[in-house]
C-alpha positions in Angstrom: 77.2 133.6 84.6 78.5 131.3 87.3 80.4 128.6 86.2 79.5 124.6 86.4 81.8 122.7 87.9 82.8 119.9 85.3 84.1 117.3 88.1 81.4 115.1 89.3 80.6 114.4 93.3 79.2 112.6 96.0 77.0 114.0 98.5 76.7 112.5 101.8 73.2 111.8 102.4 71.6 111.8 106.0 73.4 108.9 108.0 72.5 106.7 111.0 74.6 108.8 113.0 72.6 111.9 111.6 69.0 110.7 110.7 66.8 112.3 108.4 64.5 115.1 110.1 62.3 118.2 109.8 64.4 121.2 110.7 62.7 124.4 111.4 65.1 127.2 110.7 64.1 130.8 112.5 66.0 133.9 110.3 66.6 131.5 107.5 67.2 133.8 105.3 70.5 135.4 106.9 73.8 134.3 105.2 74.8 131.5 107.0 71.6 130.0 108.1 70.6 130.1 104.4 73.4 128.1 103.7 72.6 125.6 106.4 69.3 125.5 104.7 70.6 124.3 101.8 73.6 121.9 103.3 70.3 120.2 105.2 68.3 120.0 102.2 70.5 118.4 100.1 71.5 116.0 103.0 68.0 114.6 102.9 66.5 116.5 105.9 63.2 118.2 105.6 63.9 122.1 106.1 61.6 124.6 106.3 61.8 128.1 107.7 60.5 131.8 108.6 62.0 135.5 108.7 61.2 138.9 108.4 62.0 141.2 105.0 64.4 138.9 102.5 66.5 140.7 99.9 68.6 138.6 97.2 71.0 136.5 96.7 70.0 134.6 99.3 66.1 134.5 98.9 66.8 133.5 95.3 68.5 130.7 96.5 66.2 129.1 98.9 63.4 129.5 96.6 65.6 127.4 93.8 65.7 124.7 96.5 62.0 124.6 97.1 62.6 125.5 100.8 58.9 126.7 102.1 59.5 130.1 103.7 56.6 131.7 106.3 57.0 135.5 106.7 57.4 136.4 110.3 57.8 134.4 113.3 54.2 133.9 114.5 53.7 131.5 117.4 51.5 129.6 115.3 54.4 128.0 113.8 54.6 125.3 116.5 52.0 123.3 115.4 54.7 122.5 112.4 56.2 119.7 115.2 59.5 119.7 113.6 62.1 117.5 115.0 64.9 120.6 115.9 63.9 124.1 115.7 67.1 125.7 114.4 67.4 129.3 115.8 69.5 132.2 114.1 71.4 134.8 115.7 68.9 137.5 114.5 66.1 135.8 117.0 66.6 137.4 121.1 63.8 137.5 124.1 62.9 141.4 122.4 59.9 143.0 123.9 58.0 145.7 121.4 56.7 148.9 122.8 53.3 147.3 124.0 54.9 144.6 126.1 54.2 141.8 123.3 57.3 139.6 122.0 59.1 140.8 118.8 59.9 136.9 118.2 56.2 134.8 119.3 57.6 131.7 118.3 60.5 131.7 120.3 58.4 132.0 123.1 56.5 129.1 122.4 59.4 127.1 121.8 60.7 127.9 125.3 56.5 127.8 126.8 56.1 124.5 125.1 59.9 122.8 125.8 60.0 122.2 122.0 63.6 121.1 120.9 65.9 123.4 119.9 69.4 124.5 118.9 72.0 126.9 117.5 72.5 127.0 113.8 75.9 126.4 114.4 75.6 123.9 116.6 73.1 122.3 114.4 76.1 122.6 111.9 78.9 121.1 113.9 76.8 117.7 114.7 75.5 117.1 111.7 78.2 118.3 108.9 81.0 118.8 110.1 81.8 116.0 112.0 84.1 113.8 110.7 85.5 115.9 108.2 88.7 118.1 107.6 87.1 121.8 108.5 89.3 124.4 106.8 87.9 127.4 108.6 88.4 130.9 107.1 88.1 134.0 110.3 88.9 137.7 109.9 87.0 141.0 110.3 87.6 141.2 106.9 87.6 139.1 103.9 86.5 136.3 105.3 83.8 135.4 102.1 86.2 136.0 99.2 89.3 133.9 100.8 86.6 131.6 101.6 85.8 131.6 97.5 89.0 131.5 97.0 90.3 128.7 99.2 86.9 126.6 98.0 88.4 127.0 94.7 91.5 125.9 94.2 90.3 122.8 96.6 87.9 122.2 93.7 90.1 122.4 90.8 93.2 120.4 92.9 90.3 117.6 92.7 89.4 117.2 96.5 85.5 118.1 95.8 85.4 120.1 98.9 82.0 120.7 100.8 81.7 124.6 101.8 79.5 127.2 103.4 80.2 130.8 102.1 78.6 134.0 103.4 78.0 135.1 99.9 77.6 133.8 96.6 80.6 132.5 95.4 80.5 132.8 90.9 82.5 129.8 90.8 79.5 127.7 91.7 76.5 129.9 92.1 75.3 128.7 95.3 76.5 129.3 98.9 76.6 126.3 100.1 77.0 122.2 99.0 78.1 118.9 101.1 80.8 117.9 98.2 82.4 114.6 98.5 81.4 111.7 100.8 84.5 110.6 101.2 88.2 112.7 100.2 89.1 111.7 96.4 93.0 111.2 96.7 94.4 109.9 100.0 96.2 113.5 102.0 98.4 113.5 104.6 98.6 112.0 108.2 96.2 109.9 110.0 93.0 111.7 109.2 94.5 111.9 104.9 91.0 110.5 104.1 88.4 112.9 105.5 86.5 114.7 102.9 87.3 118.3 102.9 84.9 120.9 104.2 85.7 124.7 104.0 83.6 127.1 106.0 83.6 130.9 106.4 83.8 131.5 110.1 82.3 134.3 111.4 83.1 135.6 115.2 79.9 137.3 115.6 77.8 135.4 118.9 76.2 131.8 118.2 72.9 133.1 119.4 71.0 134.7 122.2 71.5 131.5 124.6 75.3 131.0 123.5 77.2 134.2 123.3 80.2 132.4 121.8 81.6 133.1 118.4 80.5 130.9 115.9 83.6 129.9 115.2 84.4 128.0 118.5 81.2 125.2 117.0 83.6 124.6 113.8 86.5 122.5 115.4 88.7 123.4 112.2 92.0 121.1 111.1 93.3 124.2 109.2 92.5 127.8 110.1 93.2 131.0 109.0 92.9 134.4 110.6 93.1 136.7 108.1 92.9 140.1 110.2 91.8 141.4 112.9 90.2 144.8 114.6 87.6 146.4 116.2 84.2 145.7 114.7 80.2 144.5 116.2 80.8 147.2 119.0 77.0 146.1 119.6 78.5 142.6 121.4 81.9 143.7 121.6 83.5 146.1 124.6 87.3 146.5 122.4 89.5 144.7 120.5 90.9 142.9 123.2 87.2 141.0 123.9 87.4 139.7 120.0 91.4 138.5 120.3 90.1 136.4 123.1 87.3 134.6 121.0 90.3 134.6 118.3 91.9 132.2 120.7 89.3 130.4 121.6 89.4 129.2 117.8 93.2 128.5 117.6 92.4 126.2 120.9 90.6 123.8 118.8 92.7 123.4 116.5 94.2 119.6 117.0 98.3 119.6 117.4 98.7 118.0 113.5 96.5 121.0 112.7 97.9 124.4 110.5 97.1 128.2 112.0 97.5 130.0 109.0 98.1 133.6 110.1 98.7 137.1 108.6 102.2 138.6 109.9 100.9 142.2 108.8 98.2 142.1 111.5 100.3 143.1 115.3 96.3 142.0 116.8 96.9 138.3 115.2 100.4 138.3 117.1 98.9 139.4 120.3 96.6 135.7 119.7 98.7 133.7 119.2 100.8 135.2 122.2 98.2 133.9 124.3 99.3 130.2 123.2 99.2 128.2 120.0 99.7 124.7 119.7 99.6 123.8 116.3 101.7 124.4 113.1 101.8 128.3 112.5 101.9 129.5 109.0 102.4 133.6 108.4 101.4 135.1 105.0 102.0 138.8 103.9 105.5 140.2 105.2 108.2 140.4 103.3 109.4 137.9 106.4 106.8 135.2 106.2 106.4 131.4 105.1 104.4 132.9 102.3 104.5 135.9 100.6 104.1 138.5 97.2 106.4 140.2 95.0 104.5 142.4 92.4 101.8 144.3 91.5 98.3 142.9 93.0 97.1 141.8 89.8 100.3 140.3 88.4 102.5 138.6 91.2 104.9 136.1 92.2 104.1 133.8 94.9 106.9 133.3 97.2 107.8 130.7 99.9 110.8 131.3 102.4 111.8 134.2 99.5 111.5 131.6 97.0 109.2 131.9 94.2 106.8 129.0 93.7 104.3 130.8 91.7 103.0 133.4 89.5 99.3 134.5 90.0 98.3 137.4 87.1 94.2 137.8 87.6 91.4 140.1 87.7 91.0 141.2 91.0 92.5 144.1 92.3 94.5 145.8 95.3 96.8 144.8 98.6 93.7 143.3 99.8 92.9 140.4 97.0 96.9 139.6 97.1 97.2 138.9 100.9 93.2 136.8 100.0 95.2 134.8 98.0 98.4 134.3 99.9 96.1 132.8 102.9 94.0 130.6 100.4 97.4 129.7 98.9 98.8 128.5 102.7 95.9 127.3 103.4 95.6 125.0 100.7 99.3 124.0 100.7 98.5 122.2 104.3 96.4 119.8 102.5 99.7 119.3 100.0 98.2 121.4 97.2 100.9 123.3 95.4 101.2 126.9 95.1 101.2 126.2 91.4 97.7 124.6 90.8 96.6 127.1 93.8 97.7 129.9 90.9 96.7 128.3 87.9 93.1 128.1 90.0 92.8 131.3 91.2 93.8 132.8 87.6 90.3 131.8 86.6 88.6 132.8 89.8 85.6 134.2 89.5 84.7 136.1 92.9 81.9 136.4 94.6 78.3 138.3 94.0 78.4 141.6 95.8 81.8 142.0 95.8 82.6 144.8 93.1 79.6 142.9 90.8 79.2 144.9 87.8 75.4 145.2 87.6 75.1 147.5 84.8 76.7 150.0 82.4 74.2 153.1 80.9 76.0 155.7 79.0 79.1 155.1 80.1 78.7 155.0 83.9 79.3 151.4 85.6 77.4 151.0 88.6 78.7 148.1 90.8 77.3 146.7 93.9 79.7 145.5 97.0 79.2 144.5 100.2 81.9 146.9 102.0 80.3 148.1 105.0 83.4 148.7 107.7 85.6 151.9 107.3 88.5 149.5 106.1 86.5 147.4 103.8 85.4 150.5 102.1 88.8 152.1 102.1 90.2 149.2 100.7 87.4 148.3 97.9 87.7 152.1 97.1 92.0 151.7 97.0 91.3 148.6 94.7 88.8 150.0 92.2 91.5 153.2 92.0 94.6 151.0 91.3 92.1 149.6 88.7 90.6 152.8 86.8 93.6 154.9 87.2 94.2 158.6 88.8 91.5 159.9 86.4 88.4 158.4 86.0 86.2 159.5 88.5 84.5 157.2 91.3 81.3 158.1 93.2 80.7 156.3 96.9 77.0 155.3 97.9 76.9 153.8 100.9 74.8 153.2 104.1 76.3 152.7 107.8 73.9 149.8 108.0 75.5 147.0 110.0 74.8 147.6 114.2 78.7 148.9 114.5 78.0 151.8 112.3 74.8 151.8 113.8 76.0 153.2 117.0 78.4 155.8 115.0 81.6 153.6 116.9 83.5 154.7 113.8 82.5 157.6 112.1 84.9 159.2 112.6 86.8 157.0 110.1 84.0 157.8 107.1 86.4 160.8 105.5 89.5 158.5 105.8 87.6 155.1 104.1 86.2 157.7 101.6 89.7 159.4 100.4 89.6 157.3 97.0 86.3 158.7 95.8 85.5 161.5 94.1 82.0 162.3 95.4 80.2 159.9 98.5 76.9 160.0 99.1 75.0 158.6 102.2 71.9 157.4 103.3 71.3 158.5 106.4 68.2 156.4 107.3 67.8 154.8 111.0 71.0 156.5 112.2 71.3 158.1 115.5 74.1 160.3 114.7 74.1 162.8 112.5 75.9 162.1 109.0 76.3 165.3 107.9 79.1 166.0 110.6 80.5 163.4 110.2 81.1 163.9 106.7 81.9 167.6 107.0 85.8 167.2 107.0 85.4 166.6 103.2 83.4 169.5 102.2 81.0 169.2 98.9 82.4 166.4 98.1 80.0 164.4 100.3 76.5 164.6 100.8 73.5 162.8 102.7 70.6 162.0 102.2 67.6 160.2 104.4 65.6 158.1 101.4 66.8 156.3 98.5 64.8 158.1 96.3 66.6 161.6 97.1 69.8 159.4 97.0 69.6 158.2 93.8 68.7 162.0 92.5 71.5 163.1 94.3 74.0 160.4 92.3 72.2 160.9 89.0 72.3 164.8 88.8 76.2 164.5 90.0 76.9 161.2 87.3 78.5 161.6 83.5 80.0 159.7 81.4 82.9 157.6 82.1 82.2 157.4 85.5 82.3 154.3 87.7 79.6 154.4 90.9 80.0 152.0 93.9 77.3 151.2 96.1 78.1 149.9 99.1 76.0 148.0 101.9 75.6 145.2 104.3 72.0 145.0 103.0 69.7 145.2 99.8 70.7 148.8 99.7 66.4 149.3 99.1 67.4 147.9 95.3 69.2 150.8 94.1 71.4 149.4 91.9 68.5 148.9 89.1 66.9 152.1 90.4 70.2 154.2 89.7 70.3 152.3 86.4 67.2 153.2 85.3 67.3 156.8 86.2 70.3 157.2 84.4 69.2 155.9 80.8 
């Protein structure tokens, strides 16, 4: 169950500087502009919105906040007069087969010179301005440092404001304003900003700003948490993404922290380019911050001296060098790596990352969100260290995001698959052929092209003791309760 918060806060309602209006949000139901949804409804702006297929968390969500949703984007929609149509990344200038517009109202917004904007230019007017952004970038990561970093800010008493890509247990919503106005007084001139920490996301702004999100977010403190090739649908190679990696680290102000990880040769190609703020490294034995210990059970260590012990739940290389970022992140606001420990002890995670959704007969079938060859190598590596050399895993995954679309990296499917026992794909709306790809590991991998095939495929291979991972950008067609219900 996600946890209250016991500390009470102050949310900033809509201000002379940002009036109350009607914002009309187009793909409200993505991550991100979900949570913009909810930052604008609770600022006092009227928010309604439209999209195409929703799946949960998200959908959940906006219904809680009474947030009127209309399915599809119909050009109808413009009589709504809203004062800013707010346009999401997922909307383009599309044409279907028959000539016709896959996104009508987008049309009419241009036809009819209707106002509109980016989501995250919507975002960076009328949030984040004014406050200390604490802005969390990586291809990987980037919602469970996010959590993280969200968290110990909450429980060091500075009532932060956030936007997550995900559902962070802690709070059990992805997005809030927090505090009007920053609790205890931090340091130098801008000490009493409230405190706002955003996921930040280097995927393009929208179809009429092919910037990263990111560049919007203006951030005091951010952290790049890794870097390499991924969104081969917008991106040539990895050298196109270090340069919107830049483009971040030049916004941030000269009294600002880059908080940096010294593992990642891609990061120090960045900040090659020019940095002009504080630089803190996490993660070699050589940076400002780093681990000594197992991944569940380690000292925290500054300059080689320890400064804190962290012993939690989470598991693998990947959740420590989380937590050494969240940890430096935090420190530039002059919390201590102690209370960034004693908070992150208790951390909760985030929903679809390794979420237990069920046990039947012995087999535990969790839901993640891993959908990069790393990610899934590095969930897989994790749940291993967890379960030991013996307990057998089963992968189900689908190559759903656009770079596995295009089969840029599947090559790298056998290699993120090395931890599991048996992997099963779905195989649906790819271009490339699965199978192949897969080959190099024999019968332990097979494919299939609908769920239902899928899940017969998993529950004929399942026994007892087993732990099953499914793994998707997406709502994976809802077969987490389908597999636990076929295997009763």
């Amino acid at each position: 169950m996600p946890r209250q918060p016991t500390a009470c806060f102050q949310v900033m309602p809509a201000t002379v500087e940002s009036p109350a209006m009607h914002i009309h949000i187009l793909g409200i139901c993505g991550t991100f502009m979900g949570g913009l949804a909810a930052l604008a409804r609770e600022a006092g702006h009227k928010v309604t919105g439209c999209d195409a297929g929703v799946y949960p968390p998200m959908s959940d969500q906006l219904r809680q906040l009474g947030i009127e949703l209309i399915e599809g984007y119909g050009a109808d929609q413009i009589t709504l007069q809203p004062d800013m149509y707010v346009i999401g990344n997922v909307v383009s200038r599309k044409r279907l087969p028959d000539g016709s517009p896959k996104f009508p109202l987008m049309e009419a917004i241009l036809d009819t010179g209707a106002a509109y904007t980016s989501g995250p230019q919507w975002l960076a007017e009328h949030v984040l301005r004014g406050r200390h952004v604490l802005a969390v970038a990586g291809t990987h990561g980037k919602t469970t440092t996010t959590s993280m970093l969200t968290w110990v800010l909450e429980c060091a008493g500075l009532k932060p404001g956030f936007l997550v890509g995900g559902v962070p247990l802690d709070f059990g919503v992805s997005a809030r304003l927090g505090a009007a106005k920053r609790p205890t007084h931090g340091p130098g001139p801008v000490g009493d900003e409230p405190v706002f920490v955003i996921e930040a996301d280097e995927y393009d702004t929208a179809f009429f700003d092919k910037r990263s999100k990111f560049v919007h977010y203006r951030p005091r403190t951010a952290v790049l948490n890794n870097l390499e090739f991924d969104h081969a649908d917008i991106f040539d190679d990895l050298a196109a993404i270090e340069r919107q990696f830049h483009h971040l680290i030049r916004t941030v102000p000269s009294t600002g922290r880059v908080v940096t990880n010294g593992l990642e040769e891609s990061l120090t190609r960045v900040l090659n380019q020019g940095c002009w703020s504080e630089v803190r490294n996490f993660g070699s034995a050589v940076s400002d911050f780093s681990a000594e210990g197992d991944p569940s059970d380690f000292a925290v260590l500054h300059h080689g001296k320890k400064i804190g012990q962290l012993t939690w739940s989470l598991t693998g290389v990947h959740s420590q060098l989380n937590a050494l970022a969240a940890i430096a992140a935090a420190d530039h606001l002059g919390v201590s790596a102690e209370v960034a420990c004693e908070a992150l002890s208790r951390f909760q995670n985030v929903k679809r990352r390794m979420e237990l959704r069920g046990t039947v007969n012995g087999i535990e079938v969790y839901d993640d969100f891993a959908h990069h060859p790393t990610a899934i190598r590095t969930t897989l590596d994790g749940l291993r260290r967890k379960i030991g050399p013996n307990a057998r895993i089963l992968a189900v995954f689908e190559p759903r995001s656009n770079t596995m679309k295009l089969g840029t990296m599947k090559s790298q499917l056998p290699w993120s698959l090395e931890s599991a026992d048996l992997s099963f794909c779905h195989t649906a709306g790819l271009d490339w052929d699965a199978a192949e790809a897969l080959q190099p590991m024999g019968e332990h991998a097979k494919v299939a092209d609908n769920i239902d095939t899928l899940i017969a495929q998993v529950t004929a291979a399942a026994r007892p003791g087993d732990t099953i991972v499914c793994m998707s950008n997406g709502g994976f067609g809802g077969i987490h309760a389908k597999l636990l219900e076929t295997l009763k």
